[in-house]
N, C-alpha and C positions, 0 to 999 in steps of 0.2 A: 517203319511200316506198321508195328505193332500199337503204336503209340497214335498214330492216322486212324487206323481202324477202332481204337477204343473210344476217342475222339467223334467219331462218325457215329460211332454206337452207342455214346452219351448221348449226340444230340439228338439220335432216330427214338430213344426212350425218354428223352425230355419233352419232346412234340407229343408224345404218342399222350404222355401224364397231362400234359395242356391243353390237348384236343381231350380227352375226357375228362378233364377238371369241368374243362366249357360247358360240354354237354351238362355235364351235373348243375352245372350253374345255372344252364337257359333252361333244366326244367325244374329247378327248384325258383328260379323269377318269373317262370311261364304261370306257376302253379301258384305265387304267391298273390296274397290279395292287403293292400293297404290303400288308408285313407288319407289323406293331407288337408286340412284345412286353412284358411284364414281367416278373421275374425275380427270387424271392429264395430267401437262402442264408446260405452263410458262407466262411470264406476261413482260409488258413492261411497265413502272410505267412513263407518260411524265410530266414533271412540271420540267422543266430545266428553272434557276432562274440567273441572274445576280443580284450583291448587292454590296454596296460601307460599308466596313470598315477601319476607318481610313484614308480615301482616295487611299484606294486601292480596285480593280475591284474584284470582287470572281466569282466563276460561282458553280452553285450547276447543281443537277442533280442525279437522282436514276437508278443502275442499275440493268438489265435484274434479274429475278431469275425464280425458278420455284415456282407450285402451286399446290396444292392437292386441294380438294375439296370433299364434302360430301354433301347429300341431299337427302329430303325426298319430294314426291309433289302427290298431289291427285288429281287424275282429275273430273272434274264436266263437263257430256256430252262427245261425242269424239272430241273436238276441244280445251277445255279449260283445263286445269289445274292451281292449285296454290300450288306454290312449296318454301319449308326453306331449306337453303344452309348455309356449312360452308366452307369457304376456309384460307388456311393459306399457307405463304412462303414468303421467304428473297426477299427485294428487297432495298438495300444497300444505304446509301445517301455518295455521294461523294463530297466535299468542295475544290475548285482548286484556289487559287492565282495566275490569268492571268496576273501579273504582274513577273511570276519568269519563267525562262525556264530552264528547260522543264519545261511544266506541269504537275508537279503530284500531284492526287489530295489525300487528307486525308479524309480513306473512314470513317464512319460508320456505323456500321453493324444494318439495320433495319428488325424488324420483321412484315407483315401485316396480321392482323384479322381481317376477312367480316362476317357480318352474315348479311345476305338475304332475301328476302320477297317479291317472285313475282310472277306474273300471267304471262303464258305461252301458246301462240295458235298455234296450230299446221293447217297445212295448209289441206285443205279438196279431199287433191290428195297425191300420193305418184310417183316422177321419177324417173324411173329404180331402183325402190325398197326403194328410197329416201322420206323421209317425213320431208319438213323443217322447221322450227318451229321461231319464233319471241316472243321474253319477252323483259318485264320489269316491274320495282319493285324499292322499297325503301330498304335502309340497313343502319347499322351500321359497322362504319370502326374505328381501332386500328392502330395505325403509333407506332410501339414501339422499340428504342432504345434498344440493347442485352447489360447487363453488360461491352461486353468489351465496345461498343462503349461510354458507359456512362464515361468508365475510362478513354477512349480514350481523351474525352470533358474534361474532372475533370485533368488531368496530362496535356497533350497537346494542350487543347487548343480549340477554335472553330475562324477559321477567324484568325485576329489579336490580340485578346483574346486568355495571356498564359493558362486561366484555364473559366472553362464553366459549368455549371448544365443544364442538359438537361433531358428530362425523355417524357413519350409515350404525344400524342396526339387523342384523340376521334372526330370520326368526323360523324356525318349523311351523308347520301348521296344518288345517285340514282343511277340504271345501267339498261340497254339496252343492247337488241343481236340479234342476230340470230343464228339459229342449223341446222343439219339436223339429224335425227334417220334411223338407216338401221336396221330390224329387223331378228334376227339373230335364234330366237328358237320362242315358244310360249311364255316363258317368259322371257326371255334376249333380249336385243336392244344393241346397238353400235348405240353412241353420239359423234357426234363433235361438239362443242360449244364454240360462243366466244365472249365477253362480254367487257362492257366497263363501270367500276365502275369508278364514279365522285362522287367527293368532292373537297372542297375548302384546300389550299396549306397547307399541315403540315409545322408546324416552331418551334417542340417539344419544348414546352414550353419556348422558347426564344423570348423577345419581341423586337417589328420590331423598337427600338432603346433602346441605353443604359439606364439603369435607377441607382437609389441608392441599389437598389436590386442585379441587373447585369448587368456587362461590358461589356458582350456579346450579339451580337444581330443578328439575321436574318430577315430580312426587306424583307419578300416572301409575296406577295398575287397573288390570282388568284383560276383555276383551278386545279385541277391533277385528269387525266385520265388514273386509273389502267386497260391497256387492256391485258386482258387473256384469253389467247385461251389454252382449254382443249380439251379431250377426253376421251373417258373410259365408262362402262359396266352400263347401266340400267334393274334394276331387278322390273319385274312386280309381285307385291303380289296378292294373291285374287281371286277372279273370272275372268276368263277370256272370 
């Protein structure tokens, strides 16, 4: 009997903990306010590189692709927000021997990964319905070779190098922008945005001279300024 009733009296104290867990929950999500976006585009990846192999000139260079992008950012007051972003899309590395003509260059096909981390201030006026907006933030960036291009380096070659190992490079970095928001319902906005993710020059895993390891080299330094310009649908959760 005693063992019944303590039983009964765990569960009448574990309803009672869950029934006000809830409450705390539905007014701490009644009360909160976030944004969700989505965002597509394209990007123009600059870090066009000249390199001597073998004594021959190369000229590198990545091109155009597009970009999706996803995002979530919360704002603190009406002027600030801090917002996580994920963006992804091809943006191709091309290797050209300015010593053969024509020139055509031998692409590899690259994939890039951002994840994001920035603070966003929105300007304290709206023109002609226009409210534009200034960020910047830190992130992490993926420079990653697809399968083919891997085979592409591994059979064919990189440069004057018949055969090559190549594989992703990680890079920290930072990015700056500006926006404008046109607000289109109570909870839906129209974003255009456009951004300029830097880091230092990918050389996926090739070192900037040949070694006992590899024959293969890519001798790039510097910067590379992924700029992408998006647009696309912000969704207001919450109170408004």
């Amino acid at each position: 009997m005693v063992k019944k009733k303590a039983v009964q009296g765990l569960m009448v104290l574990t309803a009672l903990l869950w029934s006000t867990g809830g409450a705390q929950a539905r007014d701490l999500f009644k009360d909160m306010q976030l944004d969700a976006f989505v965002l597509g585009g394209g990007s123009t990846l600059v870090d066009a590189q000249y390199f001597n192999s073998a004594e021959r000139l190369f000229h590198s260079r990545f091109d155009l692709g597009p970009k999706f992008t996803l995002g979530v950012a919360v704002p603190y007051g009406k002027l600030l927000s801090i917002e996580t972003a994920y963006s992804y899309g091809p943006n191709d590395l091309v290797v050209t021997n300015t010593n053969v003509f024509p020139h055509v260059g031998q692409v590899y096909p690259v994939r890039v990964y951002i994840g994001s981390l920035s603070a966003v201030v929105h300007a304290p006026f709206a023109l002609f319905h226009l409210r534009p907006y200034a960020e910047g933030g830190v992130e992490y960036d993926r420079f990653s070779p697809t399968d083919a291009a891997i085979t592409t380096a591994k059979n064919q070659g990189f440069a004057t190098v018949s055969t090559a190992i190549i594989t992703h490079n990680d890079k920290f970095g930072m990015n700056v922008g500006v926006g404008i928001d046109r607000k289109l319902t109570k909870r839906l906005t129209f974003r255009i945005d456009l951004r300029d993710h830097v880091t230092s020059s990918p050389a996926f895993g090739l070192p900037p001279k040949p070694t006992a390891d590899s024959a293969a080299a890519f001798p790039v330094a510097g910067r590379a300024n992924n700029i992408q310009y998006t647009a696309g649908i912000v969704f207001h959760f919450g109170k408004l």
